[in-house]
PDB file of N, CA, C and O in Angstrom:
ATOM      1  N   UNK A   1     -61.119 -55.265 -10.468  1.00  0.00           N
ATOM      2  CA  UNK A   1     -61.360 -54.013  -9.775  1.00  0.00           C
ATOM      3  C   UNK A   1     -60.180 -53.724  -8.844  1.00  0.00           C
ATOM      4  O   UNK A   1     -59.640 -54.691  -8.305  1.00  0.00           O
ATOM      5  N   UNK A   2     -59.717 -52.461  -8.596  1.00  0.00           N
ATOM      6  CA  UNK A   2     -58.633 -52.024  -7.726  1.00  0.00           C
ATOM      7  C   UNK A   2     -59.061 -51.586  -6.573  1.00  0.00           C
ATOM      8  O   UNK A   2     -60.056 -50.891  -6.362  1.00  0.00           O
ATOM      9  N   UNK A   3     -58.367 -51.962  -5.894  1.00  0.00           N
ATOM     10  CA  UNK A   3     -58.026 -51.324  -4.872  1.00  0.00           C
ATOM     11  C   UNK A   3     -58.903 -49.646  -4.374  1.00  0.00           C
ATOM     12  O   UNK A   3     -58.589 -48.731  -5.136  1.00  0.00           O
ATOM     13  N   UNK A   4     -59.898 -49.239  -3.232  1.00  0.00           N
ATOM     14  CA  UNK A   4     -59.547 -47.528  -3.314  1.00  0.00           C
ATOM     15  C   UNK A   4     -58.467 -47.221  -2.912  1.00  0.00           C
ATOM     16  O   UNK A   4     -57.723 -47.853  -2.162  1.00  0.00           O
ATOM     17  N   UNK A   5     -58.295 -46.017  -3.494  1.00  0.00           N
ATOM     18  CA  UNK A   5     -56.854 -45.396  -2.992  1.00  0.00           C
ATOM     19  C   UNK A   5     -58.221 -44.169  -1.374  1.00  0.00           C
ATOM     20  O   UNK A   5     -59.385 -43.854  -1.125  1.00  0.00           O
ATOM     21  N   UNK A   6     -56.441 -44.003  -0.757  1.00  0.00           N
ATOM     22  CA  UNK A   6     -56.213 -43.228   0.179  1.00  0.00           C
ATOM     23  C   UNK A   6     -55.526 -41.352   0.086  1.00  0.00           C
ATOM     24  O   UNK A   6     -54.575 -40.953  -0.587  1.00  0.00           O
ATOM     25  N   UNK A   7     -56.197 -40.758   0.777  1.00  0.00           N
ATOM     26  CA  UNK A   7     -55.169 -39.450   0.620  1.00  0.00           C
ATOM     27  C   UNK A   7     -54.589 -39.642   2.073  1.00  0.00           C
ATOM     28  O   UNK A   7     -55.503 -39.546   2.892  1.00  0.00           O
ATOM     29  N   UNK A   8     -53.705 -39.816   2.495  1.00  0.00           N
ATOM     30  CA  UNK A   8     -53.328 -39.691   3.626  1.00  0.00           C
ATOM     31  C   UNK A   8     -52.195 -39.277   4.594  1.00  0.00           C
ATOM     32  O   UNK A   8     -51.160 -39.943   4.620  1.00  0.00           O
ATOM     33  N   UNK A   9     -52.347 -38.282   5.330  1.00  0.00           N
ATOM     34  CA  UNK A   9     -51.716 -37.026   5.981  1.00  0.00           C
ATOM     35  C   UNK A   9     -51.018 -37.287   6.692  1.00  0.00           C
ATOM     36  O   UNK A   9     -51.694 -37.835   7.563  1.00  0.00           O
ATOM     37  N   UNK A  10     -49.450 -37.299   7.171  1.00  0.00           N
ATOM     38  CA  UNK A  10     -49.085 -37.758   8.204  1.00  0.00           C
ATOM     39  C   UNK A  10     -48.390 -36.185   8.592  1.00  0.00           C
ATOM     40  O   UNK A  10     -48.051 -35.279   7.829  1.00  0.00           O
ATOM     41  N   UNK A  11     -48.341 -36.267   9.955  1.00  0.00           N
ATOM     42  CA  UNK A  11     -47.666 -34.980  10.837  1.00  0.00           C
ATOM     43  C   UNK A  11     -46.630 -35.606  11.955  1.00  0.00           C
ATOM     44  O   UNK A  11     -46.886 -36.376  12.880  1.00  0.00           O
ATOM     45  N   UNK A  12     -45.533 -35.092  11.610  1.00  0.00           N
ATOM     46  CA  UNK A  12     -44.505 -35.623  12.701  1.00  0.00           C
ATOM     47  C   UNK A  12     -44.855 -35.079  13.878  1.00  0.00           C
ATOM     48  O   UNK A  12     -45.375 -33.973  13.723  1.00  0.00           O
ATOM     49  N   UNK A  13     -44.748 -35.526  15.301  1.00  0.00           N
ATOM     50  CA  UNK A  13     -45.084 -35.208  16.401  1.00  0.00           C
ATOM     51  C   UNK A  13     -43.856 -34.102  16.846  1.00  0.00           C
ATOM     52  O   UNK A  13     -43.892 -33.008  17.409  1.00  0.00           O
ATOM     53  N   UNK A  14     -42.772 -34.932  16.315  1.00  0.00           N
ATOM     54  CA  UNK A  14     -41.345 -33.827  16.961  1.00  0.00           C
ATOM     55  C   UNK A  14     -41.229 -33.090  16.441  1.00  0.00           C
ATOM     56  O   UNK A  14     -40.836 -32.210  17.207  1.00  0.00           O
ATOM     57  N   UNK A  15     -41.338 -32.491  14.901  1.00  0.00           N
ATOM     58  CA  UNK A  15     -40.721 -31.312  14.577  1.00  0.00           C
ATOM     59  C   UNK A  15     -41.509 -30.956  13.876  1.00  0.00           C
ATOM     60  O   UNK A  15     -41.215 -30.017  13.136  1.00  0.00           O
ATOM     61  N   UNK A  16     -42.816 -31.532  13.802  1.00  0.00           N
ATOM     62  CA  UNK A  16     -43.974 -30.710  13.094  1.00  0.00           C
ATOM     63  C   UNK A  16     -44.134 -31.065  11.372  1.00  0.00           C
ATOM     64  O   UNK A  16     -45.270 -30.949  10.912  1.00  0.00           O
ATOM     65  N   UNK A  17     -43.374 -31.355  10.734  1.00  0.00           N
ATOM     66  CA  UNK A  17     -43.434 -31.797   9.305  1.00  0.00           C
ATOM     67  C   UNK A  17     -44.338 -32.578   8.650  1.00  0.00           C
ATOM     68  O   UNK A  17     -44.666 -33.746   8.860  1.00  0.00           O
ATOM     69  N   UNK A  18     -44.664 -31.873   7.915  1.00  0.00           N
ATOM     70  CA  UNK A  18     -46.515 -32.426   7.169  1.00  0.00           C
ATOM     71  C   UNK A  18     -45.960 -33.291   5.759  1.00  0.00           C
ATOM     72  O   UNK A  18     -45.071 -32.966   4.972  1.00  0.00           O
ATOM     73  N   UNK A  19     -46.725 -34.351   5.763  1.00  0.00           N
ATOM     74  CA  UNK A  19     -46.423 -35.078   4.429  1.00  0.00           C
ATOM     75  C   UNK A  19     -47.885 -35.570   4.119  1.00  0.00           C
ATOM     76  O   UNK A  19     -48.581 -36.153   4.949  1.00  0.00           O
ATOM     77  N   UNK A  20     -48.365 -35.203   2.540  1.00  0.00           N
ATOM     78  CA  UNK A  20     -49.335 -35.409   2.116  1.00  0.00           C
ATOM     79  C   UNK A  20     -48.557 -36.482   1.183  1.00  0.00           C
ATOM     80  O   UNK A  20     -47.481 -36.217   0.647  1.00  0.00           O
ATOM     81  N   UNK A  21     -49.467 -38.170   1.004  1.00  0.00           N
ATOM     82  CA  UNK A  21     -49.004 -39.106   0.188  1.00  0.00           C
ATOM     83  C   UNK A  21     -50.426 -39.831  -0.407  1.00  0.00           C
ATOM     84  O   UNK A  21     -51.427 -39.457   0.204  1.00  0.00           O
ATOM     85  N   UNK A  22     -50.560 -40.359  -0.999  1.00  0.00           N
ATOM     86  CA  UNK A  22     -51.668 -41.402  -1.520  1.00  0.00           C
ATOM     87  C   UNK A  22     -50.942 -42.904  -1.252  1.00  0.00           C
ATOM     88  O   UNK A  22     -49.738 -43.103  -1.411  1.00  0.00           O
ATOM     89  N   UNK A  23     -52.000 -44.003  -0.777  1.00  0.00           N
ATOM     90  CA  UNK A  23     -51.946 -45.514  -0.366  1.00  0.00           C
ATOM     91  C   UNK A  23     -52.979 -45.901  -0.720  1.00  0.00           C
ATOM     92  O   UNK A  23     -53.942 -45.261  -1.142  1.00  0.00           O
ATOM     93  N   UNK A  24     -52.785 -47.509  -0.500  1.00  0.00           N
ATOM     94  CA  UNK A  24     -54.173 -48.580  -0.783  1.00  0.00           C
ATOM     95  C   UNK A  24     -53.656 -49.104   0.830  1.00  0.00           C
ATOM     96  O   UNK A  24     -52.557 -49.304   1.347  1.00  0.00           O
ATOM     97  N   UNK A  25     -55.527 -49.229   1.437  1.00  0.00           N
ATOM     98  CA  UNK A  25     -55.216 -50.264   2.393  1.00  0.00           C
ATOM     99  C   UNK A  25     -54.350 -51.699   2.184  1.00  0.00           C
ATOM    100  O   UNK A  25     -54.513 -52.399   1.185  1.00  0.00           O
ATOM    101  N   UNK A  26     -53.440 -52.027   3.230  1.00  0.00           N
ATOM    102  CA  UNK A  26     -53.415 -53.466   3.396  1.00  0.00           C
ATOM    103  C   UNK A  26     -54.095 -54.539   3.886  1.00  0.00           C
ATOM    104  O   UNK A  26     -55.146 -54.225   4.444  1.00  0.00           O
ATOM    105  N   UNK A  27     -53.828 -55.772   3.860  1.00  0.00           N
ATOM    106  CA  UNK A  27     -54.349 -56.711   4.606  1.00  0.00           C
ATOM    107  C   UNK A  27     -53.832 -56.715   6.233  1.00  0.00           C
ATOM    108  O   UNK A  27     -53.960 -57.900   6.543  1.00  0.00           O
ATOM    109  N   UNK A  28     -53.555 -56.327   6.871  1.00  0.00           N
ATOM    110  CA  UNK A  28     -53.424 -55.925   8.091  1.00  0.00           C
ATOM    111  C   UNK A  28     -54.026 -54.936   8.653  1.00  0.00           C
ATOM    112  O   UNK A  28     -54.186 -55.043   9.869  1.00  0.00           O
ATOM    113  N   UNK A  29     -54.525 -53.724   7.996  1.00  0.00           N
ATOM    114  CA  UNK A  29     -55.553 -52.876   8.420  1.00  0.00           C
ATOM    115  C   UNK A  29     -54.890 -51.588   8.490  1.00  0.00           C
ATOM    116  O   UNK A  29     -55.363 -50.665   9.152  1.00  0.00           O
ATOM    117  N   UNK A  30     -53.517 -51.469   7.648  1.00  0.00           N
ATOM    118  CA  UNK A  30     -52.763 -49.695   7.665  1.00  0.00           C
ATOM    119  C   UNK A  30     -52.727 -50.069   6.612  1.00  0.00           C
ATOM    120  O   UNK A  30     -53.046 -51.146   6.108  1.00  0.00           O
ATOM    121  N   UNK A  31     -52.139 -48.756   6.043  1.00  0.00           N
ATOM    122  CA  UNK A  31     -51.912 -48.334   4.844  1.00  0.00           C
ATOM    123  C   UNK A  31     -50.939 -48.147   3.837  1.00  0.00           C
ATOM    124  O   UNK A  31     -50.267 -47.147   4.085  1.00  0.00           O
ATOM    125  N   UNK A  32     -50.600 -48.726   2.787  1.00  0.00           N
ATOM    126  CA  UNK A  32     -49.357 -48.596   2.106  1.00  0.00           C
ATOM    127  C   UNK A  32     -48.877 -47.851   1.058  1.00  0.00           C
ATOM    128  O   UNK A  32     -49.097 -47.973  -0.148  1.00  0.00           O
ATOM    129  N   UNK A  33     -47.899 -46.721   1.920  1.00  0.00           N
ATOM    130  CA  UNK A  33     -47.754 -45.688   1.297  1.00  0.00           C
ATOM    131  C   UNK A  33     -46.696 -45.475   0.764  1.00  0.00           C
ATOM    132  O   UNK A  33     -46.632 -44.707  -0.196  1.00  0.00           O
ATOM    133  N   UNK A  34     -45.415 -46.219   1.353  1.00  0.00           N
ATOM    134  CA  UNK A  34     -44.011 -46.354   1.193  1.00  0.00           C
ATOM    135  C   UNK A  34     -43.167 -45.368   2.446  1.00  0.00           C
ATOM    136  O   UNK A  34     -41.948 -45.289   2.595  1.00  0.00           O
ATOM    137  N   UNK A  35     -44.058 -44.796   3.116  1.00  0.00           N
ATOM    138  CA  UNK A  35     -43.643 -43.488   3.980  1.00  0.00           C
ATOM    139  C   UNK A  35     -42.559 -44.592   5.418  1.00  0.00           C
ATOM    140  O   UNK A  35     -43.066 -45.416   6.180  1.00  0.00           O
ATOM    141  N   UNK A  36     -41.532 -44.329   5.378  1.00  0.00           N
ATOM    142  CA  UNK A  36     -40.466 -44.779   6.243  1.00  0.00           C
ATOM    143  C   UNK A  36     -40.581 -43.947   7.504  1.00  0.00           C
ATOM    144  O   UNK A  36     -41.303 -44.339   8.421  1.00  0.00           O
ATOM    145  N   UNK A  37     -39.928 -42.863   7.585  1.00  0.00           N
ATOM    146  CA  UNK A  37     -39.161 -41.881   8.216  1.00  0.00           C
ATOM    147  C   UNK A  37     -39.558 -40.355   8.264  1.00  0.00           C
ATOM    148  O   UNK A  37     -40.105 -39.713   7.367  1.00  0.00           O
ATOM    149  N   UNK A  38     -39.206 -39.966   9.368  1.00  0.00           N
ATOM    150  CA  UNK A  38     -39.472 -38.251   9.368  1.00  0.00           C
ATOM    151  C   UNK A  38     -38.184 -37.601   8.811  1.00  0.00           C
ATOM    152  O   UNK A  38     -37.195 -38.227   9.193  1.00  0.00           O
ATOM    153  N   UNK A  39     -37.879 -36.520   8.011  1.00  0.00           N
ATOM    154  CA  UNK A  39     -36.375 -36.063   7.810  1.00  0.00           C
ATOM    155  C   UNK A  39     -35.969 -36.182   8.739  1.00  0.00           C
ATOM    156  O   UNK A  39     -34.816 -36.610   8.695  1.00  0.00           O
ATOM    157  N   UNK A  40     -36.501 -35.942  10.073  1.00  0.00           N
ATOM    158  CA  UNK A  40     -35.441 -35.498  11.394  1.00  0.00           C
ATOM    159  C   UNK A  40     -35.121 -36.887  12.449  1.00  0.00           C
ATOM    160  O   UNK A  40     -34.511 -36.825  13.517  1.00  0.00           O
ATOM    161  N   UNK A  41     -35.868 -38.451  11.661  1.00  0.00           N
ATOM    162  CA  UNK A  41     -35.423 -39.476  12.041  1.00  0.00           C
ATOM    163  C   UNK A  41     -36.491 -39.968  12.628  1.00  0.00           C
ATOM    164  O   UNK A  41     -36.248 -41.160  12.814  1.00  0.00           O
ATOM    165  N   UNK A  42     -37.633 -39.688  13.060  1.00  0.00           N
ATOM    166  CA  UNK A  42     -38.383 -40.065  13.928  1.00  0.00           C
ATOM    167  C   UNK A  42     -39.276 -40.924  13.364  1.00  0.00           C
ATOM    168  O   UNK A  42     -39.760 -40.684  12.258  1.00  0.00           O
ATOM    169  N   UNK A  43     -39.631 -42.173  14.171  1.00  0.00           N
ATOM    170  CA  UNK A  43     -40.369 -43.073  12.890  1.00  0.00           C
ATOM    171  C   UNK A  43     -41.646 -43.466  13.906  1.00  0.00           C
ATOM    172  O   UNK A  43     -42.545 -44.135  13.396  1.00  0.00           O
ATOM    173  N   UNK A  44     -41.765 -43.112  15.224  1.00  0.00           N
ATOM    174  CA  UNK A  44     -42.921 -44.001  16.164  1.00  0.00           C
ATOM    175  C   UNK A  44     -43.589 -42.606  16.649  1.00  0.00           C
ATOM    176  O   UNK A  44     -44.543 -42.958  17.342  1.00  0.00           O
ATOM    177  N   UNK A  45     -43.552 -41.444  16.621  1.00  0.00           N
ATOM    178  CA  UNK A  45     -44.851 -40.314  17.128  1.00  0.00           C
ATOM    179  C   UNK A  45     -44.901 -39.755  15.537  1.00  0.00           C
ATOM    180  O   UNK A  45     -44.123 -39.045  14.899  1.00  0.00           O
ATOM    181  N   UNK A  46     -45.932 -40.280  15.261  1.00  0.00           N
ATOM    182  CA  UNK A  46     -46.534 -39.900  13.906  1.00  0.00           C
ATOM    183  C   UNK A  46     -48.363 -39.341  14.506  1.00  0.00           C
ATOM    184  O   UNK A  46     -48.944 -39.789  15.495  1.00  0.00           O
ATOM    185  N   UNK A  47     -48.690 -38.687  13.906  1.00  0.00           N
ATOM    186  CA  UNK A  47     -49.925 -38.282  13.543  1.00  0.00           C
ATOM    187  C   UNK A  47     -50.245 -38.553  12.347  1.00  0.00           C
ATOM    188  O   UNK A  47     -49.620 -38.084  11.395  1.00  0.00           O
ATOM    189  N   UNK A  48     -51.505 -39.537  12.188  1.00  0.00           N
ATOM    190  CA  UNK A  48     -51.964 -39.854  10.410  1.00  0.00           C
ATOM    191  C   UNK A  48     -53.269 -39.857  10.408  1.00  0.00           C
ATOM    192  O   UNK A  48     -54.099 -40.389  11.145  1.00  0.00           O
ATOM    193  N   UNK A  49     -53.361 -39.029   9.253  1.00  0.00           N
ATOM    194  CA  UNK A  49     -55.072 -38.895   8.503  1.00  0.00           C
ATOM    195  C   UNK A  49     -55.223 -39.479   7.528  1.00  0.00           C
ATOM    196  O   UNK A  49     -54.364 -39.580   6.652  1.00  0.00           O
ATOM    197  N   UNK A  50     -56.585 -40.080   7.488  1.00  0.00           N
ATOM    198  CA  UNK A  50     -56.737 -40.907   6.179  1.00  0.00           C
ATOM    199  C   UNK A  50     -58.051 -40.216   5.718  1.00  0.00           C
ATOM    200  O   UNK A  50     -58.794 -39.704   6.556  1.00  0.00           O
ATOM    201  N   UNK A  51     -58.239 -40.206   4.865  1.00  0.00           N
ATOM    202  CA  UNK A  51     -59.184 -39.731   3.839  1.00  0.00           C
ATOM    203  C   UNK A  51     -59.702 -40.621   2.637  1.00  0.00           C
ATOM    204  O   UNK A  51     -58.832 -41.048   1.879  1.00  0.00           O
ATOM    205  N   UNK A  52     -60.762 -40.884   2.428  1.00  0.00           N
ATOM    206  CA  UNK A  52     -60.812 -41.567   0.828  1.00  0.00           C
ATOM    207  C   UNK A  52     -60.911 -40.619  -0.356  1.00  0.00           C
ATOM    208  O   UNK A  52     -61.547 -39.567  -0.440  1.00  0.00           O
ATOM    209  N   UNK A  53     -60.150 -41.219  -1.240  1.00  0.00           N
ATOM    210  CA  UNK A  53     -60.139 -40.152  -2.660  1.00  0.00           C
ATOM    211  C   UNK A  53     -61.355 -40.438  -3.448  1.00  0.00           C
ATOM    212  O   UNK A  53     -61.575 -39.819  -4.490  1.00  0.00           O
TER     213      UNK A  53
END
């Protein structure tokens, strides 16, 4: 059996930029989405929504 997947929303705090991605929880308790970076560099004021699919 797999994993559920995630829909989950992130919103940059600085410049506003919305990224819709799909993840599976980890064993640490976030989510792995591959999501690094904001275009505009910002990687620590994130806003994130999680949703189950």
């Amino acid at each position: 059996m797999s994993k559920a997947r995630y829909k989950i929303t992130i919103r940059c705090g600085s410049c506003g930029e919305k990224y819709i991605l799909r993840g599976r929880q980890n064993q640490e308790g976030g989510y792995d989405t591959g999501f690094k970076k904001c275009v505009c560099g910002n990687e620590k004021k994130l806003n994130v929504d999680v949703v189950p699919e």
